[in-house]
N, C-alpha and C positions, 0 to 999 in steps of 0.2 A: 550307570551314568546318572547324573542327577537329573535329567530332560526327564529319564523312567520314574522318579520320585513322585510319590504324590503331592498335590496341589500343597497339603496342610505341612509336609515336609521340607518342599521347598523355600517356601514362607518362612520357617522356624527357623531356617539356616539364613535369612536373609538378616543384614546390620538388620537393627532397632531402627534407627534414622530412615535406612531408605523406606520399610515399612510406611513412614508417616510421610515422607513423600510421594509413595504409591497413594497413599489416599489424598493427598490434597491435590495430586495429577487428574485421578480419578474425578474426583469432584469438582474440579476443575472443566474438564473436558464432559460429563452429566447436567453441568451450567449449576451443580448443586453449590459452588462456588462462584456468582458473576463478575467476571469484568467491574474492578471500582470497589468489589464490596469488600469487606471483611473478615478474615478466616477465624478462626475458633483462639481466644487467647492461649498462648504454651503451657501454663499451667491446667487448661480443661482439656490438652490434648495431651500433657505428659500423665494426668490422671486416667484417660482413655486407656491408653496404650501400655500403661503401667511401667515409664519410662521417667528417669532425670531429667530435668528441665535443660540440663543440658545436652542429651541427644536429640530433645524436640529443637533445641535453640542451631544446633548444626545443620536438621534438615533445613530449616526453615531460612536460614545463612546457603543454603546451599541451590535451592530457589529462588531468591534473592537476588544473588550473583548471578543468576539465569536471566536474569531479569524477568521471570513468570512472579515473580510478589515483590510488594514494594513494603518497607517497614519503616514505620514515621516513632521515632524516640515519645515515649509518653502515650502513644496512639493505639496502636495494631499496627496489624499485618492487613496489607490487602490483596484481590490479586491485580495484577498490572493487566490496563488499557492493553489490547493487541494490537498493534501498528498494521495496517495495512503494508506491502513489503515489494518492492519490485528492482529488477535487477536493472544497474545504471547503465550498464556496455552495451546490452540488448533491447531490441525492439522487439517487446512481447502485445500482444493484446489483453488489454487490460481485462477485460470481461473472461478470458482465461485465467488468470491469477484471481482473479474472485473466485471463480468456480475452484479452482486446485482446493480451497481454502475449505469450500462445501459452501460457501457463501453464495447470495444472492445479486447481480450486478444489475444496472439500469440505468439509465441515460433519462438527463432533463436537457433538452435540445431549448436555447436560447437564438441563435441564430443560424441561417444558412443560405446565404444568398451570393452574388455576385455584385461587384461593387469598384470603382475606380482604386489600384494601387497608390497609396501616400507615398513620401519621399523613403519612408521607413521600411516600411515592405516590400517596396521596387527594390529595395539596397539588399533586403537579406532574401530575398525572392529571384534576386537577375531576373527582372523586366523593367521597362520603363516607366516610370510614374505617370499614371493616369490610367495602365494599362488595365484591362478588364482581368481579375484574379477572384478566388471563389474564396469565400470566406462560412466559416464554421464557429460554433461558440455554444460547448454545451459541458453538462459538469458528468463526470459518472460517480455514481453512488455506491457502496456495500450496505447492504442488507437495509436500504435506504437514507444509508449516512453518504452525506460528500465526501468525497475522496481524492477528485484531481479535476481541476477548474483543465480545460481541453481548449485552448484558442488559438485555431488553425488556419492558415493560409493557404493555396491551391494553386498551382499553376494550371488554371484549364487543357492548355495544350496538352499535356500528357494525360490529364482523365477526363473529358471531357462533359461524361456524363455523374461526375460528381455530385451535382445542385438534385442530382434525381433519385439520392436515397435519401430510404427512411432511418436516418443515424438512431432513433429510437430504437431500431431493432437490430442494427450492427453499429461496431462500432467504425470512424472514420482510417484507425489504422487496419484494422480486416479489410475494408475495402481496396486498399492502396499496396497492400501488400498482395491481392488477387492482380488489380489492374495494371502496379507500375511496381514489380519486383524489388525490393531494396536492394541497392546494390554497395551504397557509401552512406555514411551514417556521422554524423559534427553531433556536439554534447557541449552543453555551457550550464554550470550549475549554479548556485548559490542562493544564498540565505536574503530573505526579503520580507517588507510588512504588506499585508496586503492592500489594495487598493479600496475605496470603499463598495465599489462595484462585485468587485472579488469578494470582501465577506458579507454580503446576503446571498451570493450564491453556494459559497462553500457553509453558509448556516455557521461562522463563528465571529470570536467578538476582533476590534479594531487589535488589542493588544495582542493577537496571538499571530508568534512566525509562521511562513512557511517555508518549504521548498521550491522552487524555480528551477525547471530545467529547461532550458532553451536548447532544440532542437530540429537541424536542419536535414533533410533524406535525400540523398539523390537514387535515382534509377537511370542503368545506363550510360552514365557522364547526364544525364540531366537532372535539373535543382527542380523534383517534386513541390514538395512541402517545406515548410516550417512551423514551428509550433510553439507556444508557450503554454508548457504545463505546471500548473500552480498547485502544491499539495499542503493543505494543513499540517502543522508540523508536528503535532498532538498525534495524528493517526496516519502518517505515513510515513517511512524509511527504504532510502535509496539501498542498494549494497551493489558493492564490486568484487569480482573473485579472479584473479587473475595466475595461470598457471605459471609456473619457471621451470625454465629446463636445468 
């Protein structure tokens, strides 16, 4: 079987192309290739590998299409920005999706306090306006990059002791899915410029999109939270996967 083949045998039998994709994967994933930079022109890699510029021009067409390298006519090859990734249908915790990643996650806690509901928040909150509601406002990071601008509302009545964590060291959806179960879950998405509040906290400039997902939880039959999360559109992508029968 060829699993019993030696290393240098298995190799020999493999296309030309995928070879030079195993090494820009490799080096890739080593950081000997980073995020943004540049790969080796196809002529210094089809001399490498002692290959036609055109079996280098198919790997490198076939990475491409992966969207792992990006190719600018006249330029190079580089390899592509990694988007931070998180699934639209589910309520995951974000600080798990970093980590899946081997990433670094981290919380810049802006606000956390309790505070009179506006006519805005009483409407997408079910309480009255003026009502006392806890309010949150903090960004999390990967590897200390911003990643999702977090601006939360609270119904005290179901967590009461909300105002009394340290969101620096959890995040506000860990908390909530301990104290108030998710039981229903609302999603509103769409494409928005940020506010100018919104980019010095997410660290980008006025002209760059983002993502908006507006989201509302219940536990219960009762309206928890909502939430506006704000994600650069540069380093973050929603995804849906849904099965059929």
């Amino acid at each position: 079987m060829e699993e019993s083949l030696p290393l240098a045998d298995r190799e020999a039998r493999q296309p030309r192309y995928q070879r030079i994709k195993d090494y820009i994967l490799d080096g890739i994933a080593k950081h000997t290739f980073q995020p943004g930079c540049k790969i080796p022109p196809e002529i210094e890699l089809a001399e490498h590998f002692g290959v036609s510029r055109m079996t280098v021009n198919k790997a490198i067409r076939d990475l491409a299409e992966a969207g792992i390298l990006l190719r600018f006519a006249g330029d190079g090859t580089y390899v592509a920005e990694r988007k931070a990734e998180a699934p639209l249908l589910d309520v995951n915790n974000i600080a798990q999706e970093i980590a899946s990643r081997s990433h670094t996650h981290s919380i810049t806690l802006y606000t956390l306090r309790a505070e009179p509901a506006t006519e805005d928040v009483a409407l997408q909150l079910g309480v009255h306006v003026g009502a006392t509601i806890y309010h949150s406002l903090l960004v999390h990071r990967e590897d200390g990059v911003p990643v999702q601008l977090e601006d939360r509302f609270v119904n005290p009545a179901w967590v009461p002791d909300y105002l009394g964590q340290d969101f620096t060291q959890l995040t506000p959806n860990h908390y909530l899915m301990q104290h108030a179960p998710l039981t229903d879950i609302e999603h509103t998405v769409e494409a928005v410029m940020p506010l100018r509040e919104e980019q010095a906290m997410l660290e980008i400039p006025a002209t760059e999109p983002c993502l908006l997902v507006f989201r509302r939880t219940w536990s219960h039959r009762n309206l928890v939270s909502f939430a506006r999360l704000v994600h650069p559109g540069t380093r973050y992508k929603l995804r849906s996967q849904t099965q059929l029968d």
